[in-house]
Structures are given as structure tokens and as C-alpha cells.
C-alpha positions as CSV (number, residue, x, y, z in Angstrom):
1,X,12.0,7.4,27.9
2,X,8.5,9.3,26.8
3,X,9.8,9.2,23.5
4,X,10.7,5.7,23.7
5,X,7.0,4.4,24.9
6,X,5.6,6.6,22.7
7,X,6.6,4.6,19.8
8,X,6.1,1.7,21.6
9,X,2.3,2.6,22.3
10,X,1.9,3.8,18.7
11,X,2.8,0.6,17.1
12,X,1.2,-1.2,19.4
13,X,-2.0,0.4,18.8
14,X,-2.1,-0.9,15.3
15,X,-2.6,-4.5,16.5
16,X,-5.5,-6.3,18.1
17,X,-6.0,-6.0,22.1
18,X,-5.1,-9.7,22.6
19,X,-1.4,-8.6,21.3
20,X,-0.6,-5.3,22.9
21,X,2.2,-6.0,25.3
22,X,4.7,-3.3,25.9
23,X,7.3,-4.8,28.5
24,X,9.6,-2.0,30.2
25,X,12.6,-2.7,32.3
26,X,15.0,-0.7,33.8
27,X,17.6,-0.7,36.4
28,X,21.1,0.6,37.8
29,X,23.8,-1.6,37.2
30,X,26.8,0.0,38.8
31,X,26.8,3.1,40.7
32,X,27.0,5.4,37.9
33,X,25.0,2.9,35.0
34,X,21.9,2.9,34.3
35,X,19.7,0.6,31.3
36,X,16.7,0.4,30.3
37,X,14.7,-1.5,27.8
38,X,11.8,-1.7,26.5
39,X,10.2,-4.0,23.9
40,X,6.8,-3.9,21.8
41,X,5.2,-6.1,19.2
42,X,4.5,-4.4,15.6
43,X,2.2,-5.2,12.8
44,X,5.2,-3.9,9.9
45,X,8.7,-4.2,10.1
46,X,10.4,-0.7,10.4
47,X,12.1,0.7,7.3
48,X,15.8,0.6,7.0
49,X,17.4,2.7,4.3
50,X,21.3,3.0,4.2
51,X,21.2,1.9,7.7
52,X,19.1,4.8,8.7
53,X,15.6,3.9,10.7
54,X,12.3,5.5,8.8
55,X,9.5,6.7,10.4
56,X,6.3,5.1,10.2
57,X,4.4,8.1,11.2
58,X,6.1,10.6,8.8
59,X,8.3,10.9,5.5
60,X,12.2,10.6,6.1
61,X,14.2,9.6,8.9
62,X,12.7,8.8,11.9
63,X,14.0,11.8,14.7
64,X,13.0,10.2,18.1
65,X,15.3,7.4,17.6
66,X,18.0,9.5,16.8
67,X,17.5,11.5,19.6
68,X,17.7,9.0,21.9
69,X,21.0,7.7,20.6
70,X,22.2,11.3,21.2
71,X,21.5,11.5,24.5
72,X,23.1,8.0,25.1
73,X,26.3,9.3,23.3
74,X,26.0,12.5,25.6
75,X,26.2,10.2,28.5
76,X,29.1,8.1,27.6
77,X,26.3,4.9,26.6
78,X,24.9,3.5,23.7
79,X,21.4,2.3,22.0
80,X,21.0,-1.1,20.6
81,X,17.5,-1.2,18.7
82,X,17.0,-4.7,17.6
83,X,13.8,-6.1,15.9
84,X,12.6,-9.7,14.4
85,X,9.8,-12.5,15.0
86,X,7.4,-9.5,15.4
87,X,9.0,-7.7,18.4
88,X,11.0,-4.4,18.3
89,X,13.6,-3.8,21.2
90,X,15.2,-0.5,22.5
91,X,18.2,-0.8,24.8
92,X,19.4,1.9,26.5
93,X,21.9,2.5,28.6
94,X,23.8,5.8,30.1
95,X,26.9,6.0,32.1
96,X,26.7,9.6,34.5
């Protein structure tokens, strides 16, 4: 999740005031499920090479990201990152 806003706040930072918005939901949908999502605007569309996400902050492949899908995997989830019309979205979501 800190990773998550993090980027979320980074790219939002390169926009004027009047766009920041940074919605974040999250929730339990079964006993054992939980999701969350979070969405931003950004000012460039992320890099995609080979179907790998590059970071905007740094040369090469983005590492928070990937992370994050990790720890999904670890937890029997998944991440869905989806981005167009100026908006990035992160879903998350973890069985335990």
C-alpha cells in the first residue's frame, strides 16, 4: 500500500493543484479477500517495454510494481494495473 501511494503522489505531483486527485478504496469482500485500489492522474503515459513497466523515477524496470505483484502472488491474488484517458489504476487484491 505505501508503495502504492507513493507512486501515486509522485506522479501526481507533476500536475497542477486543480488535477491532483488520488482516489483510494479498499475493502473485504469475503471473509478471507481483501482489494484495494487505488487510482491517480499522470502528466506521461508509463513506459512499457516487452510488457515490462519502466520507472519514471529511474533507469530500468520499475521494482515497486513488481513487488507488489509478488506479494499478491504470495497471497494467492493478483494485480491488475490498467492506465488510459490520463488515469493510472492499481488493483489489488489478496486472498489469506
Amino acid at each position: 500500500l505505501g508503495n502504492l501511494l507513493e507512486n501515486a503522489i509522485d506522479s501526481c505531483r507533476l500536475l497542477p493543484k486543480e488535477q491532483r486527485k488520488i482516489t483510494l478504496k479498499a475493502g473485504q469482500t469475503a471473509g478471507h479477500v481483501i482489494v484495494l485500489r487505488i487510482s491517480n492522474p499522470y502528466k506521461e503515459p508509463p513506459s512499457i517495454k516487452a510488457g515490462r513497466l519502466f520507472s519514471s523515477k529511474h533507469e530500468g524496470e520499475g521494482q515497486g510494481l513488481k513487488s507488489v505483484r509478488l506479494i499478491a502472488e504470495k497471497y494467492n491474488g493478483c494485480l491488475d494495473v490498467h492506465f488510459e484517458n490520463q488515469v493510472f489504476e492499481v488493483k489489488v487484491l489478496l486472498n489469506f
